[in-house]
C-alpha positions as CSV (number, residue, x, y, z in Angstrom):
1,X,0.0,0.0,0.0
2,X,1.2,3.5,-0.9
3,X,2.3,5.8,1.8
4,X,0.9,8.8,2.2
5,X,3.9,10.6,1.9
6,X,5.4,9.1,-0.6
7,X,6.6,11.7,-3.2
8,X,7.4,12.2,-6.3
9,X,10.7,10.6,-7.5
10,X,13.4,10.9,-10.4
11,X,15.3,9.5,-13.2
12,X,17.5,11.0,-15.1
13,X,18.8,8.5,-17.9
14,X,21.4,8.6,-20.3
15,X,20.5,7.5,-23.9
16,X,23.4,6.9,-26.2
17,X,22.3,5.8,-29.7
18,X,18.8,4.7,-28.4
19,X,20.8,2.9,-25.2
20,X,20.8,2.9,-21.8
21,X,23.8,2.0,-20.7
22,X,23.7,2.5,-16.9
23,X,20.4,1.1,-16.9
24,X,20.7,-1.3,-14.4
25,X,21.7,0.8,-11.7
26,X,18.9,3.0,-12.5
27,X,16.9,-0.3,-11.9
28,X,18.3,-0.9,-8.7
29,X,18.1,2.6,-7.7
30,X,14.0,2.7,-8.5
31,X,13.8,-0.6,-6.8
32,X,15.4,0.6,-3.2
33,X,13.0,3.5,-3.5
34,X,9.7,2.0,-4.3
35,X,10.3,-0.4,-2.0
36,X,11.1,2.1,0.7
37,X,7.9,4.4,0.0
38,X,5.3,1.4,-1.4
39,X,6.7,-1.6,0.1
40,X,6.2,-5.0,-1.9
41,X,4.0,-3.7,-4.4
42,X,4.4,-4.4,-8.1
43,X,7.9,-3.7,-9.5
44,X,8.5,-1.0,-12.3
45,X,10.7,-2.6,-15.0
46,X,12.7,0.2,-16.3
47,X,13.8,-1.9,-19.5
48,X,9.6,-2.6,-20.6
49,X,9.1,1.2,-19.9
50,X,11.4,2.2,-22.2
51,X,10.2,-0.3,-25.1
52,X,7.1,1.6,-25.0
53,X,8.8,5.0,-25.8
54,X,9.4,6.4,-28.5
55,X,12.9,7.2,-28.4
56,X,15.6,8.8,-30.8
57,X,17.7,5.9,-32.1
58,X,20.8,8.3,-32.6
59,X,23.1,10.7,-30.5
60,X,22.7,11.5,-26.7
61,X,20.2,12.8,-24.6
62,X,18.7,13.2,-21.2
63,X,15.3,10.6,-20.1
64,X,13.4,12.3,-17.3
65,X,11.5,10.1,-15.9
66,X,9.1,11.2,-12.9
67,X,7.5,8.1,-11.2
68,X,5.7,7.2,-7.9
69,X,3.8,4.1,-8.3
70,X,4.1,4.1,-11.7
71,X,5.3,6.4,-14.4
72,X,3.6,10.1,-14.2
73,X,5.4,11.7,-16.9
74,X,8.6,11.1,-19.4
75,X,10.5,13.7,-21.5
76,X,13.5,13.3,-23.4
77,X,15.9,16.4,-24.0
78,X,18.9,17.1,-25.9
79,X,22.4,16.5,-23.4
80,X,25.2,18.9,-23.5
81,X,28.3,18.8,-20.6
82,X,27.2,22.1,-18.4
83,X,30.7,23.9,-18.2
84,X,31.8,24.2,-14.7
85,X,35.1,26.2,-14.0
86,X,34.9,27.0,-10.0
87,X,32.4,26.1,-6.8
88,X,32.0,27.9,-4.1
89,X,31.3,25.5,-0.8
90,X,27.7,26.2,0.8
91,X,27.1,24.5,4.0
92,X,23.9,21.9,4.0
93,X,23.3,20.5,7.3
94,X,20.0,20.5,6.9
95,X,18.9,19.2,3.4
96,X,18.4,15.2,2.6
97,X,18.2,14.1,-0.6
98,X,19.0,10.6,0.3
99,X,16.6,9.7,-2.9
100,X,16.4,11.1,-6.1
101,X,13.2,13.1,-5.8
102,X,11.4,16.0,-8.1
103,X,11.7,18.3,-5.5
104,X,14.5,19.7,-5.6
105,X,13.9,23.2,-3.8
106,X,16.4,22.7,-1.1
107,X,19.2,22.2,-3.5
108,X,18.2,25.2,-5.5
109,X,18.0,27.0,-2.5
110,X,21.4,26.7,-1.9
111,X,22.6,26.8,-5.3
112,X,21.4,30.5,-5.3
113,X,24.3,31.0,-2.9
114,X,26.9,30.4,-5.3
115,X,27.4,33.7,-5.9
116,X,30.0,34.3,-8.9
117,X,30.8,30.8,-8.7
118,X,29.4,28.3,-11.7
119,X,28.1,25.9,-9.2
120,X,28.4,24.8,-5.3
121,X,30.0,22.2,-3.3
122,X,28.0,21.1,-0.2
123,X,29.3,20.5,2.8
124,X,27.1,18.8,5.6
125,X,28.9,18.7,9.4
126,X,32.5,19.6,7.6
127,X,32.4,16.6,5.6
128,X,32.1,17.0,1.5
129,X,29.0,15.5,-0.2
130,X,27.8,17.2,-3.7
131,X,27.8,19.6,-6.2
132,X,24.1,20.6,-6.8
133,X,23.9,17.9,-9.8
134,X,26.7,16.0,-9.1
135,X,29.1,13.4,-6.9
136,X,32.3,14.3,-6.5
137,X,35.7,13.1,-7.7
138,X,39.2,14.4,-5.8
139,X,42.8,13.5,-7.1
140,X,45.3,13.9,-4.8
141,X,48.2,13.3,-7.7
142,X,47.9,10.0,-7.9
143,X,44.7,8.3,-7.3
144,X,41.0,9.5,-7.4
145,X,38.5,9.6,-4.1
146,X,34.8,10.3,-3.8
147,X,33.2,11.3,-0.3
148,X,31.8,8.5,1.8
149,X,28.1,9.9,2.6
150,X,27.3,11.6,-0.3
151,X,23.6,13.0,-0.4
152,X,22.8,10.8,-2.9
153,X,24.7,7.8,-3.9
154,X,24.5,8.2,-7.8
155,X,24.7,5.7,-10.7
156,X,27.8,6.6,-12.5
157,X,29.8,7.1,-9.1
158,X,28.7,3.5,-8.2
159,X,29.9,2.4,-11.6
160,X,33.4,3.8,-11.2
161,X,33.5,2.6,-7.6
162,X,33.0,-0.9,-8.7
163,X,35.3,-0.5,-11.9
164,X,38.4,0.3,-9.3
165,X,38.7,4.0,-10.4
166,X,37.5,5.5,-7.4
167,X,38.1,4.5,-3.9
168,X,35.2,6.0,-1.3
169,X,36.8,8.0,1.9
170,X,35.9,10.4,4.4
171,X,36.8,14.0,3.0
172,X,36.2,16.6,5.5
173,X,36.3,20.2,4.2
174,X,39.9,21.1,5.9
175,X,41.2,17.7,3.8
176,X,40.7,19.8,0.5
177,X,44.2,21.5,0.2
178,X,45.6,17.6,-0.2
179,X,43.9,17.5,-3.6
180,X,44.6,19.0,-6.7
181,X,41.5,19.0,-8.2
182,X,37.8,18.2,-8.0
183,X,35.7,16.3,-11.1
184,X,32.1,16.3,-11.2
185,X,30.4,13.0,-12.0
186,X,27.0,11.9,-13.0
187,X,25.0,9.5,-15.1
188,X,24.8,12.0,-17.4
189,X,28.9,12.5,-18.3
190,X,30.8,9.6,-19.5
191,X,34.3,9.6,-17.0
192,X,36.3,11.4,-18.5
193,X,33.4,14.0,-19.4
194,X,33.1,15.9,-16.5
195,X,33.6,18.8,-15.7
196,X,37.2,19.5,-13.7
197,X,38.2,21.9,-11.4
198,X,41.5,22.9,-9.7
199,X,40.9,23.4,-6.0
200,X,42.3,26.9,-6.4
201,X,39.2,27.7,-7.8
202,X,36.6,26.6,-5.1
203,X,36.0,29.6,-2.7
204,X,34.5,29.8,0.7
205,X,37.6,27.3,2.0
């Protein structure tokens, strides 16, 4: 039985030439949430979905998918890599976001404090989580690290996880000056993709 406050909830899904390729994490990412707001209702089978849409079967875009129970609404846009040259850290002790809702107020709330910077980097308790659309990738010089408690454990970051190329870790905000740079990651952007940003240019420190 639905609970009654269950909200709304998000995909956003790469398509690459009519693919999915992260689609099974999306899969198990809807499952842990319908499970947590409906219980052991019927599943949602991300692959039938998308048989039913009509999809474009060249180049890459952007499936929104907005869901609760079942599929409310579906749009597919155009994908380009948003340039991001410099954050500025905003502190977010008080937002969660620990699933991918519509919702996404609080995080727009705090991205209006960016100031002149292209985009922020949340901090909750001192301890690095996000960008506002993003995980987070250091490199210290020699290997890459993501934070431990993230806001929201994406797809892509639990792709490279289990690949080897990043190792999860506790980053608190006074560790940033070990790094050299910051990557933001998301199903969205390929690896290598994503935006990268020296730590020099990440105010609020």
């Amino acid at each position: 039985m639905k609970k009654p406050s269950a909200p709304l909830l998000l995909e956003s899904i790469r398509l690459v030439d009519g693919q999915a390729p992260l689609l099974h994490r999306h899969q198990e990412r809807v499952d842990r949430s319908r499970h947590h707001y409906y219980g052991k209702g019927p599943s949602l089978k991300l692959a039938e979905v998308l048989e039913t849409l009509d999809l474009p079967s060249s180049g890459t875009f952007k499936l929104r998918l907005l869901y609760g129970a079942r599929v409310e609404k579906w749009e597919v846009l155009p994908y380009s890599v948003r340039e991001v040259t410099s954050l500025r850290v905003v502190a977010a002790d008080d937002l969660r976001y620990g699933r991918k809702y519509a919702d996404r107020s609080g995080i727009d709330k705090l991205f209006n404090q960016r100031q002149d910077s292209d985009d922020i980097l949340m901090v909750q308790r001192e301890h690095l989580t996000d960008s506002s659309y993003a995980n987070l990738a250091l490199y210290d010089g020699s290997k890459w690290y993501t934070p431990a408690w993230p806001l929201l454990r994406g797809t892509r970051r639990a792709q490279l996880i289990d690949e080897g190329i990043l190792q999860p870790t506790i980053i608190r905000l006074r560790d940033l000056f070990h790094f050299e740079q910051v990557r933001l990651i998301n199903a969205m952007m390929d690896w290598t993709e994503g935006p990268t940003i020296p730590i020099s240019r990440i105010a609020g420190v």
